[in-house]
N, C-alpha and C positions, 0 to 999 in steps of 0.2 A: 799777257798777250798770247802765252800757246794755247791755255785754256782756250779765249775766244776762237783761234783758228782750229783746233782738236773737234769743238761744238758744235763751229760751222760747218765744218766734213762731213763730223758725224749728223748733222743735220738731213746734206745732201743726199749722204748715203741710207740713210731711213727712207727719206722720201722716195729715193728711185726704188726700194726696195715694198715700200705702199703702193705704188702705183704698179708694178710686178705682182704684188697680190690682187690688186684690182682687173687685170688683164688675165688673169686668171676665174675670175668670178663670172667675166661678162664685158660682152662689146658694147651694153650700152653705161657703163660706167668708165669706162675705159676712152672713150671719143672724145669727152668733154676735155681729158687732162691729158690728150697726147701732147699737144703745145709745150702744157709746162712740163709734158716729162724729157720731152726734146729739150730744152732750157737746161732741163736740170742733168739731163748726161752731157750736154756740152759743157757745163761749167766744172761738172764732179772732173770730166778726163781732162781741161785743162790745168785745175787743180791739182792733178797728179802729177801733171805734166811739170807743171811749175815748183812742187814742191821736190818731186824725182832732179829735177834740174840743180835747184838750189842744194837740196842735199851733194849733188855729185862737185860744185863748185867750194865746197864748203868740206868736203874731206878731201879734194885738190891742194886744198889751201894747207893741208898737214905735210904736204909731197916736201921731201929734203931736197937739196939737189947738189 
C-alpha cells in the first residue's frame, strides 16, 4: 500500500513539474493543459495536506501523558 501512495505522489509531482516545463517552452502548449494542471496542484496540496495531517495525528498518538 505505501508503494501505491509514494507512485501516486510521485506521479502528481512529475506531472506538475511537465507542465512547468511546458510553460516554459510556450503559451501555445501550455493553454490546452492549464485545466488539468489546475486538477493536479489542487489534488498534489491536498495530498500534502492530508498526509502532513495524518502524520501529525499519528506521532500525537506516541504523546505519554
Amino acid at each position: 500500500m505505501d508503494s501505491i501512495i509514494t507512485n501516486w505522489l510521485l506521479a502528481l509531482v512529475s506531472a506538475l513539474l511537465a507542465v512547468l516545463v511546458l510553460d516554459t517552452t510556450g503559451e501555445q502548449f501550455l493553454v490546452p493543459l492549464e485545466p488539468v494542471a489546475t486538477v493536479l496542484a489542487l489534488v498534489t496540496f491536498l495530498s500534502f495536506v492530508l498526509v502532513t495531517g495524518a502524520f501529525m495525528v499519528y506521532t500525537a498518538s506516541f504523546k505519554n501523558e
